[in-house]
GULUM-135923 format. One record per residue: residue in three letters; x, y, z of N, C-alpha, C in turn. Coordinates in steps of 0.1 Angstrom, whole numbers. Example, Ala and Ser with C-alpha at 12.3 -4.5 7.8 and 13.67 -1.06 7.14 Angstrom:
BEGIN
+------+-------+-------+-------+-------+-------+-------+-------+-------+-------+
: rest :  n.c1 :  n.c2 :  n.c3 : ca.c1 : ca.c2 : ca.c3 :  c.c1 :  c.c2 :  c.c3 :
+------+-------+-------+-------+-------+-------+-------+-------+-------+-------+
:  Ala :   132 :   -57 :    78 :   123 :   -45 :    78 :   132 :   -33 :    78 :
:  Ser :   128 :   -22 :    71 :   137 :   -11 :    71 :   129 :     0 :    79 :
+------+-------+-------+-------+-------+-------+-------+-------+-------+-------+
//
This chain:
BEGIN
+------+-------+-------+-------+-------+-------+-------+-------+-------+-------+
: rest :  n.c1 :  n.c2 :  n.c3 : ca.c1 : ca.c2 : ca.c3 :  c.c1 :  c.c2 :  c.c3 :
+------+-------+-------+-------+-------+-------+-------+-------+-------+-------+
:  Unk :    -9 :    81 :  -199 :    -9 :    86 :  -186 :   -16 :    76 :  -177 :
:  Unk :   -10 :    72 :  -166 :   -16 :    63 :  -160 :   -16 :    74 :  -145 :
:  Unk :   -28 :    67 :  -134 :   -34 :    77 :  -124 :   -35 :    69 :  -116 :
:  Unk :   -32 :    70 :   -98 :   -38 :    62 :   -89 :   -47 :    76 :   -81 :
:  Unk :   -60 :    71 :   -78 :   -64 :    82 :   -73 :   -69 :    79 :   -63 :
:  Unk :   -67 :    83 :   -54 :   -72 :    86 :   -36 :   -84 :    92 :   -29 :
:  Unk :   -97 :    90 :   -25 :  -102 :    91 :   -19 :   -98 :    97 :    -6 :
:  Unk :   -98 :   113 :    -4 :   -94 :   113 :    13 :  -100 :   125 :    17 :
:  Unk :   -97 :   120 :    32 :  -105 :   131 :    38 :   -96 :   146 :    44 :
:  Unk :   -84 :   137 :    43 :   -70 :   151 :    38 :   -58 :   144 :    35 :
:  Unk :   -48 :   151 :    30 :   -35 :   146 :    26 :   -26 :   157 :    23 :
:  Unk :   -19 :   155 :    20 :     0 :   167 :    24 :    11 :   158 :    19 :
:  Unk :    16 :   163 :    10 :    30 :   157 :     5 :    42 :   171 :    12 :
:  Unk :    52 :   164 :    14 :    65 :   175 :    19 :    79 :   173 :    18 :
:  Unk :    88 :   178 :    13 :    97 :   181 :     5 :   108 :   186 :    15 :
:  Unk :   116 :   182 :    17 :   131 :   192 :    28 :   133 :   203 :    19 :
:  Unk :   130 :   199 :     9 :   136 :   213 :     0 :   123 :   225 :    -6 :
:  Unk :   113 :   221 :    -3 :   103 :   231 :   -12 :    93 :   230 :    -5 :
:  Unk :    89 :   227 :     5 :    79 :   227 :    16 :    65 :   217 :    18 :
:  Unk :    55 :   222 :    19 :    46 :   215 :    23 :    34 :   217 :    13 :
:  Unk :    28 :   205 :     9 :    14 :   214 :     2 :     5 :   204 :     6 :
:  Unk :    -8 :   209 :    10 :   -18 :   201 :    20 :   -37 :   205 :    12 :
:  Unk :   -42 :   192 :    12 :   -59 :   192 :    15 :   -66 :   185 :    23 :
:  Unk :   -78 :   194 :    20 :   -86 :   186 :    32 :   -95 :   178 :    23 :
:  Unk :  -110 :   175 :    21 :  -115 :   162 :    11 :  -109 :   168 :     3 :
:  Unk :  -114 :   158 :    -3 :  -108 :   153 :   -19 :  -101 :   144 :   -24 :
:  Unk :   -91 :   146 :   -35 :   -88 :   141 :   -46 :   -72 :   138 :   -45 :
:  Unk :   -65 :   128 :   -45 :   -51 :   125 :   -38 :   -46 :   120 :   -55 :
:  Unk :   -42 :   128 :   -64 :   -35 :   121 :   -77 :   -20 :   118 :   -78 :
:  Unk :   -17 :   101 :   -83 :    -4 :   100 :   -83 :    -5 :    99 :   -98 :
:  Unk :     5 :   108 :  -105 :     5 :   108 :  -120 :    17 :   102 :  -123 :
:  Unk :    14 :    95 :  -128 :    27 :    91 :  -140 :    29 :    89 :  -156 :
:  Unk :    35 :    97 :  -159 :    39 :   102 :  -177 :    48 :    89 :  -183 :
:  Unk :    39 :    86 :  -195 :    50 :    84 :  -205 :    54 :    84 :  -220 :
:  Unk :    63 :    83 :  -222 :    71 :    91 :  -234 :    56 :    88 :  -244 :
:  Unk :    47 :    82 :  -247 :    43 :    81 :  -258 :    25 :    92 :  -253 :
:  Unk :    29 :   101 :  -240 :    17 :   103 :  -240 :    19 :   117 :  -240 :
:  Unk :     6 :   124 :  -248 :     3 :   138 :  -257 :    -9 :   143 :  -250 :
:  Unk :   -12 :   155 :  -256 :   -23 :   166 :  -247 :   -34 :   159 :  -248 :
:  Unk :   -37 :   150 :  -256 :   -51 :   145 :  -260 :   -50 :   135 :  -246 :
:  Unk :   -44 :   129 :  -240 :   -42 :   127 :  -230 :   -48 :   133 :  -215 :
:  Unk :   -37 :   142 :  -215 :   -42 :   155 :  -208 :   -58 :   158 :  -204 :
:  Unk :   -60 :   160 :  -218 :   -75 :   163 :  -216 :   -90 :   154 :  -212 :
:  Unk :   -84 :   141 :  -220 :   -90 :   130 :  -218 :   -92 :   126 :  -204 :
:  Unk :   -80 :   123 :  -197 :   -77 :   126 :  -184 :   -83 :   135 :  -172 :
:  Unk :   -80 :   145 :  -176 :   -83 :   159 :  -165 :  -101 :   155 :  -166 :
:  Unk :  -105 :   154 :  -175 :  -119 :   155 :  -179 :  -129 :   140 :  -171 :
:  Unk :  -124 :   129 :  -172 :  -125 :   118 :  -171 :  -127 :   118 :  -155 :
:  Unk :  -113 :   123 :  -143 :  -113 :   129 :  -133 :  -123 :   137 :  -128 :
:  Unk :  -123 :   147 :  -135 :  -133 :   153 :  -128 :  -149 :   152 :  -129 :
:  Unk :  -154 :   142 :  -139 :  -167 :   140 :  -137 :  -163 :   123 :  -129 :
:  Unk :  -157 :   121 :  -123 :  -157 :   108 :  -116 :  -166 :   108 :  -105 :
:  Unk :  -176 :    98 :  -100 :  -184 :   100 :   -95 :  -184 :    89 :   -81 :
:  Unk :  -174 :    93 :   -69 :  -166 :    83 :   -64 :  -170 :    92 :   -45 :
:  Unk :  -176 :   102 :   -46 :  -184 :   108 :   -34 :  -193 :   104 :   -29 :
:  Unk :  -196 :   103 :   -18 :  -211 :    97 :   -11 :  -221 :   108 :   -13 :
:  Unk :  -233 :   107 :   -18 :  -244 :   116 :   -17 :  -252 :   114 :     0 :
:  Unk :  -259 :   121 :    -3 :  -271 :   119 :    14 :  -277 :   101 :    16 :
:  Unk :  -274 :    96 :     6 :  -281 :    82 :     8 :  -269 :    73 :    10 :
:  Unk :  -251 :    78 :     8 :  -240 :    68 :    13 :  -242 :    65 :    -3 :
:  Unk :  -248 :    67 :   -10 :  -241 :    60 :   -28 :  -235 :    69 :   -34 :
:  Unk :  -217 :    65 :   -33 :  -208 :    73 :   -47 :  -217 :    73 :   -55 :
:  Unk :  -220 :    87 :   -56 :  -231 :    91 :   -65 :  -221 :   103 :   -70 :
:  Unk :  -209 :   114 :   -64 :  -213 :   129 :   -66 :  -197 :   129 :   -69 :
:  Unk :  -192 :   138 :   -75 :  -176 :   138 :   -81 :  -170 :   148 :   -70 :
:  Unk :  -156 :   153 :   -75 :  -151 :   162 :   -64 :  -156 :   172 :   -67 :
:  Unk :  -161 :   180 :   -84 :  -162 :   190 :   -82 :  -178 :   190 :   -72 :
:  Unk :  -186 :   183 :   -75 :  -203 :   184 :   -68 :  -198 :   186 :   -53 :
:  Unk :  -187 :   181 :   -44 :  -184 :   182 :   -35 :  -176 :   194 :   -28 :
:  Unk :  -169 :   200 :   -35 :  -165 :   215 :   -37 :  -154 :   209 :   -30 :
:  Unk :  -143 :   199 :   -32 :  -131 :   195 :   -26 :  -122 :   201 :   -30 :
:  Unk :  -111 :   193 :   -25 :   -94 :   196 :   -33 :   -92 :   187 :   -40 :
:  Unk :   -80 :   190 :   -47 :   -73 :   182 :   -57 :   -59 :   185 :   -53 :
:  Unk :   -49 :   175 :   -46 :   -36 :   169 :   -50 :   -30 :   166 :   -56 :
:  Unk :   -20 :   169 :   -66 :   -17 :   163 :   -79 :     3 :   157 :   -73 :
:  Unk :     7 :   146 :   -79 :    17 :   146 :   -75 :    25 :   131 :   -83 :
:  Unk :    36 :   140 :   -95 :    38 :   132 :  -101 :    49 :   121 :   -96 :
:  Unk :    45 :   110 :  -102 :    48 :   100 :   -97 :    51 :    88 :  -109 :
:  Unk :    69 :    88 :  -117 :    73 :    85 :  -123 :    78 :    67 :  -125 :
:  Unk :    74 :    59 :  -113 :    71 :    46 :  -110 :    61 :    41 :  -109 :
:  Unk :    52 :    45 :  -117 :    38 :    41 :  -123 :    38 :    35 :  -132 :
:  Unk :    47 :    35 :  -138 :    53 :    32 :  -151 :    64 :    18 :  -151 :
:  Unk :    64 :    17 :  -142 :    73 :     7 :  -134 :    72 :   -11 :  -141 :
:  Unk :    80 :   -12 :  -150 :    77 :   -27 :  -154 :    87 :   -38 :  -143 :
:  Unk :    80 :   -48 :  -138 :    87 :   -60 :  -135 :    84 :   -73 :  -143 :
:  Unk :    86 :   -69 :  -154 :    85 :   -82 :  -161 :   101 :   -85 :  -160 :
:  Unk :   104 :   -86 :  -163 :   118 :   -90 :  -159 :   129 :   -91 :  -143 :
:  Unk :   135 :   -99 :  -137 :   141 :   -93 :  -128 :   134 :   -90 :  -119 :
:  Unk :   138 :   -84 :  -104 :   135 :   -84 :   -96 :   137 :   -65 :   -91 :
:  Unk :   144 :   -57 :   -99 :   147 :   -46 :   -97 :   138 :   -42 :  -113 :
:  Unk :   128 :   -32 :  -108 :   121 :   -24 :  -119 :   127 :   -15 :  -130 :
:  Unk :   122 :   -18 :  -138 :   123 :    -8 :  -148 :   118 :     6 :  -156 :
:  Unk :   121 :    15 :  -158 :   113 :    28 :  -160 :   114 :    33 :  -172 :
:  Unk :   114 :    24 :  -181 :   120 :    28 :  -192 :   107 :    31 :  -199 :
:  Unk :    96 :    33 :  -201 :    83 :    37 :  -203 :    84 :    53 :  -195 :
:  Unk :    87 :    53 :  -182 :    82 :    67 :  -179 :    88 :    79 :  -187 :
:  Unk :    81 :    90 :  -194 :    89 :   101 :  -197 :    97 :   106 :  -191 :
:  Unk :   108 :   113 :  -201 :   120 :   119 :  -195 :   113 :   135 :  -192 :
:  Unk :   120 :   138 :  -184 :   117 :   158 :  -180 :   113 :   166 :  -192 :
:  Unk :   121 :   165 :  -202 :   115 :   172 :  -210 :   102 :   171 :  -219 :
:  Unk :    96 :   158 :  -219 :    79 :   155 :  -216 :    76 :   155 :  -209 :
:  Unk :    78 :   152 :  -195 :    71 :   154 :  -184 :    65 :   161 :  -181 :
:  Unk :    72 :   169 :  -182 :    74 :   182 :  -168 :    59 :   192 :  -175 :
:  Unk :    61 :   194 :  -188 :    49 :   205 :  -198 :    37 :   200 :  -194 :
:  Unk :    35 :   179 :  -197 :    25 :   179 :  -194 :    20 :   176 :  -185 :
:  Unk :    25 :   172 :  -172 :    26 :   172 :  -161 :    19 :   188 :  -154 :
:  Unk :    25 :   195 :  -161 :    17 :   212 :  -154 :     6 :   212 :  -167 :
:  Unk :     4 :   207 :  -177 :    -9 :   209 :  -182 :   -21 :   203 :  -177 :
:  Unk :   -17 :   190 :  -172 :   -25 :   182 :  -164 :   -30 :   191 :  -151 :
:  Unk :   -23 :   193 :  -143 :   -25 :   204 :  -133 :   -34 :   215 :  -137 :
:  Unk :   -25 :   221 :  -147 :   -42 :   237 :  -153 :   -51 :   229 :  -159 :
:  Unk :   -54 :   218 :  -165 :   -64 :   214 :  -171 :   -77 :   209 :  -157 :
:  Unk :   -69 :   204 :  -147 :   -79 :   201 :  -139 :   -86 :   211 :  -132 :
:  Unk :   -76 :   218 :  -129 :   -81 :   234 :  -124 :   -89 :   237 :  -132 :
:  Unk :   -91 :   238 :  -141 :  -101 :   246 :  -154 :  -112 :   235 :  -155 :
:  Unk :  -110 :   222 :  -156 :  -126 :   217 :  -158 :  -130 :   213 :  -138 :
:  Unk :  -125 :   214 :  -130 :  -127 :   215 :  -120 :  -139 :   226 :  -112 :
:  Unk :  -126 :   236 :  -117 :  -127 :   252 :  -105 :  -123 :   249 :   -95 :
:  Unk :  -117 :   243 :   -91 :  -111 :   242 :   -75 :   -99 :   237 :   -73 :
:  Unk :   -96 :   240 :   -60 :   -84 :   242 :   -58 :   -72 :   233 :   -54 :
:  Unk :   -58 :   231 :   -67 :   -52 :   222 :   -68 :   -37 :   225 :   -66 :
:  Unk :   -35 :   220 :   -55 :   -17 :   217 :   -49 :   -10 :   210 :   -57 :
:  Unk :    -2 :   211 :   -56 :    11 :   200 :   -64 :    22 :   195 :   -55 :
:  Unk :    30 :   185 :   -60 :    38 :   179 :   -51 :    52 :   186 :   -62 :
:  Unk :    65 :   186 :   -61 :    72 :   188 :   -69 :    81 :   181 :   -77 :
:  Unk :    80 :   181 :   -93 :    80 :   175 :  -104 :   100 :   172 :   -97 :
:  Unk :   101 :   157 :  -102 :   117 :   151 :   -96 :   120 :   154 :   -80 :
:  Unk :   111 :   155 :   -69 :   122 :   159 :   -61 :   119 :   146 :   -50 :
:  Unk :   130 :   142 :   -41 :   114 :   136 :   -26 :   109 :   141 :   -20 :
:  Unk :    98 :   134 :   -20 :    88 :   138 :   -11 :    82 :   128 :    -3 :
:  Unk :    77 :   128 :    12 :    65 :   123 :    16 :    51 :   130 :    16 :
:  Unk :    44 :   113 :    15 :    28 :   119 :    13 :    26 :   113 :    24 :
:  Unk :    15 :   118 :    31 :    10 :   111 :    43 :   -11 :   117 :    36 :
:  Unk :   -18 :   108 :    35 :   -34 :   107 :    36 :   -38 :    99 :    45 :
:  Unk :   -52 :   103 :    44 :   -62 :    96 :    53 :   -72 :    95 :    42 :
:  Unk :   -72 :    82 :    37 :   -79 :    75 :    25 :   -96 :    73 :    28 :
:  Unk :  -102 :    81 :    26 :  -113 :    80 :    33 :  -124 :    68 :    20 :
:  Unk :  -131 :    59 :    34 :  -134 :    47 :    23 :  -128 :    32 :    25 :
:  Unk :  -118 :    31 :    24 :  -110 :    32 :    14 :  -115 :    33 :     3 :
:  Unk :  -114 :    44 :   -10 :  -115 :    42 :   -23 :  -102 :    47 :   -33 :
:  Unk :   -99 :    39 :   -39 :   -89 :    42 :   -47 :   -87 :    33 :   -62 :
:  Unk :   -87 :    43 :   -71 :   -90 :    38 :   -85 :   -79 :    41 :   -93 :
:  Unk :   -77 :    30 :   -99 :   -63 :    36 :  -110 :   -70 :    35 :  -129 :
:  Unk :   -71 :    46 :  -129 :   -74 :    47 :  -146 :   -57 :    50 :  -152 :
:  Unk :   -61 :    41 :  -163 :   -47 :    46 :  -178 :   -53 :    51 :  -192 :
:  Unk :   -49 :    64 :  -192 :   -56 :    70 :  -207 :   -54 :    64 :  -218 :
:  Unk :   -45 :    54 :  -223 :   -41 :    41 :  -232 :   -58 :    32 :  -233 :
:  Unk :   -59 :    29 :  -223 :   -73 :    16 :  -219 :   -83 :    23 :  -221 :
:  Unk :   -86 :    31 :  -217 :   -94 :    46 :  -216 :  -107 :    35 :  -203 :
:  Unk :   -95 :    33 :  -194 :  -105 :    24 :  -184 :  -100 :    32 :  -170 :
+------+-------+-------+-------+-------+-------+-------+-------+-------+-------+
//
């Protein structure tokens, strides 16, 4: 599983077909699955996230994670993460999982963060378009891959 994660001070992904889902601080996740990745993932992941310590305390030092900050969480998968250009000039996705991986652990990911979180997490919807629009507060943005465990 690989993760780009957003620092913001709000964000909203929106869909013509399934509506709108919106936060204010927090946590902006672009997820992307692939075939060779399992719950140990998942949890490694959700876990890893949520003690990330990428908040400003009273002194301005990312000191405090989303949960210490009592934010949101965004979750919104994002199957061009997975994206090889080693070859060519048009990408390849042949690493990202197909739906029928996806999709389970994709919403396990979601309840898992909810549960080592406690707070409250929107979703974008699994295959469809969407825009995201944030306000990247910071800028901070970090990409962990549960492979690297970096």
């Amino acid at each position: 599983m690989r993760v780009v994660i957003q620092r913001v001070s709000k964000a909203e992904v929106r869909s013509s077909n399934y509506g709108t889902s919106r936060i204010g601080e927090g946590l902006l996740i672009l997820l992307g699955i692939e075939e060779a990745d399992s719950e140990s993932d998942v949890a490694w992941l959700a876990g890893k996230i949520s003690r990330l310590r990428i908040f400003p305390d009273t002194d301005g030092v990312m000191n405090l994670s989303v949960t210490d900050v009592k934010g949101s969480v965004l979750v919104v998968s994002q199957f061009t993460l997975h994206a090889s250009t080693r070859k060519g000039n048009r990408p390849s996705y042949i690493r990202a999982a197909r739906p029928e991986t996806a999709i389970p652990l994709y919403e396990m990911f979601v309840e898992q963060v909810k549960q080592t979180t406690g707070l409250e997490v929107q979703t974008g919807w699994f295959g469809a378009m969407m825009q995201i629009e944030l306000v990247n507060d910071g800028p901070v943005t970090i990409i962990i891959d549960s492979k690297d465990k970096e």
